[in-house]
C-alpha positions as CSV (number, residue, x, y, z in Angstrom):
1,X,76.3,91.0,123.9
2,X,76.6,93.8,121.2
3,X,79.3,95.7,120.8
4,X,80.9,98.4,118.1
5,X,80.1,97.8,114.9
6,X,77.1,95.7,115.5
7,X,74.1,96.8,113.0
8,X,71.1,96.1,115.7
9,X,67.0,96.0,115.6
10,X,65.4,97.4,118.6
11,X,61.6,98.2,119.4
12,X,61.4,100.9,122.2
13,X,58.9,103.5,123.4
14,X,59.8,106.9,124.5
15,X,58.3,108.8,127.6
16,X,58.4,112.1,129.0
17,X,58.6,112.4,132.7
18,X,54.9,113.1,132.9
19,X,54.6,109.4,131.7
20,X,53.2,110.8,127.7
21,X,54.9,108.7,125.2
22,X,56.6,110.6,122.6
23,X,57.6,108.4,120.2
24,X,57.5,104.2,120.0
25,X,58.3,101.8,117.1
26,X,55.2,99.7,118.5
27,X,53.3,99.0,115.3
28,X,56.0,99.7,112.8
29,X,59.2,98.1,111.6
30,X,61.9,97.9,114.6
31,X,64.7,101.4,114.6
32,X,67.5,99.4,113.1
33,X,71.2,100.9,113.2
34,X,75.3,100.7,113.6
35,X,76.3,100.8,117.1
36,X,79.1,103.4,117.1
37,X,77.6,105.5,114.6
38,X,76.1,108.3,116.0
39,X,72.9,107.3,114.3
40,X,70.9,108.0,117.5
41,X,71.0,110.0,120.6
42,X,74.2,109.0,122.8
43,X,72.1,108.5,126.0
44,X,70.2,105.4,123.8
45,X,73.1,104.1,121.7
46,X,74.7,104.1,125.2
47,X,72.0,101.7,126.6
48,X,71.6,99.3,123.5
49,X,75.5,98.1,124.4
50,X,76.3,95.0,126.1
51,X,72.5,94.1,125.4
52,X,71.4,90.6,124.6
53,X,69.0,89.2,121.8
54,X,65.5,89.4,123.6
55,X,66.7,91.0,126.5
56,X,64.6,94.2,127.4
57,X,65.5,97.3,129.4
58,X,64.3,100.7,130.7
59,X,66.9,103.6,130.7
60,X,66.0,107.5,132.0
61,X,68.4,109.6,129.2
62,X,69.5,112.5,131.2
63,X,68.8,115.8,128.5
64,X,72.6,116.1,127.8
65,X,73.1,112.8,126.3
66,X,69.7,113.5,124.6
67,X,68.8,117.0,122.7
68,X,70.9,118.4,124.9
69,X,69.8,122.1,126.7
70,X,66.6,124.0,126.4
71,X,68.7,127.2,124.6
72,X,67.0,130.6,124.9
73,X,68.8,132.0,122.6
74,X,67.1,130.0,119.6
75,X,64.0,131.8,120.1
76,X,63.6,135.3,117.6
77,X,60.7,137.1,117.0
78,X,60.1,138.1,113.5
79,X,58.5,141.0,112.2
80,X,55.7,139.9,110.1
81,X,56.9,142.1,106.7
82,X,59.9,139.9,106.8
83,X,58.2,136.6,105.7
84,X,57.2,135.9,102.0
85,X,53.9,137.8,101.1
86,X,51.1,135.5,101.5
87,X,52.6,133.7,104.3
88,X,50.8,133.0,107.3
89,X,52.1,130.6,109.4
90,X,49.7,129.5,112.6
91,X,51.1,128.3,116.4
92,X,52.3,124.9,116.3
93,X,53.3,125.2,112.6
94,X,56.6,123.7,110.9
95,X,58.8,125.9,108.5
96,X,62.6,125.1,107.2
97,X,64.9,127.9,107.8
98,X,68.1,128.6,105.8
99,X,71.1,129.4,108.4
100,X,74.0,131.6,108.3
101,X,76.1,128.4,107.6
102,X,73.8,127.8,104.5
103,X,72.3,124.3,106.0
104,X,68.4,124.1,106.6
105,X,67.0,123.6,110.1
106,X,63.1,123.3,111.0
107,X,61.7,125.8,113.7
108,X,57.8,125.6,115.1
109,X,55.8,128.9,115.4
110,X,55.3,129.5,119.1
111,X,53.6,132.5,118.9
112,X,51.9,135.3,116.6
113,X,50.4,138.8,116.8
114,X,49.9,141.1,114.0
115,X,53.4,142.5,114.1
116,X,55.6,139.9,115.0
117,X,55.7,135.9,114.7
118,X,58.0,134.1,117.2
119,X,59.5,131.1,116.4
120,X,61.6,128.1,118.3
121,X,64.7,126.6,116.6
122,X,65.0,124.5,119.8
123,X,64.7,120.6,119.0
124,X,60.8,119.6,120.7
125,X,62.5,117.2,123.2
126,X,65.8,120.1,124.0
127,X,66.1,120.5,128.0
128,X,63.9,116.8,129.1
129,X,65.4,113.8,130.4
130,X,63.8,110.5,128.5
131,X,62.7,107.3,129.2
132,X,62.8,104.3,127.3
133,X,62.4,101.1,127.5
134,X,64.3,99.0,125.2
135,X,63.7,95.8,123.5
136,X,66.8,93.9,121.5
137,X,65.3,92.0,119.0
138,X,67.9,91.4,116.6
139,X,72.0,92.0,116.1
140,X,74.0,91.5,112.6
């Protein structure tokens, strides 16, 4: 059974309540990290403990032990002539931000007109419970 300190290998797929996977390690090398580390969200970290080698699971991550809220406040609206010249950044779009604390956060363009663009420093998954199912495939 794993405990604290145990550096594990687990496969797992990630679904929205719709049923749309949003992420999976299917196909790729199994997410591999220190329980008790805060390398991953608390709600799956939570669910990896007391798991066995081969044993398999599926846990619903309530969104406050994942992303946490949906927060309207990290939605602005910029006025274009505030953005480098020559920038033109489209819906659905990526950019790093510098914030007040000097750190660098990404935001996606939700919206643009010719005055204004609107972006969303929210994290893509903020305010939705996950699913995952869980596969232990290796403890060290």
């Amino acid at each position: 059974m794993t405990k604290k300190g145990d550096r594990v290998k687990v496969h797992y797929t990630g679904k929205l309540n719709d049923g749309s996977i949003f992420d999976s390690s299917e196909g790729r090398e199994p997410l591999e990290f220190t329980l008790g580390s805060g390398a991953t969200i608390r709600g799956f970290e939570n669910a990896v403990y007391g798991m066995d080698i081969g044993q398999s699971k599926t846990v619903t991550i309530p969104s406050a032990e994942a992303y946490g809220a949906y927060k309207d406040g990290l939605v602005i609206i910029f006025d274009r002539d505030q953005l480098p010249s020559g920038m033109s950044p489209r819906v659905g779009d990526q950019l790093q931000m510098q914030t007040p604390s000097g750190g660098a956060t990404i935001v996606t363009v939700t919206a643009t007109s010719d005055k204004n663009i609107t972006i969303d420093a929210n994290h893509p998954l903020a305010g939705k419970d996950l699913t995952f199912e869980i596969r232990l495939v290796e403890v060290s």
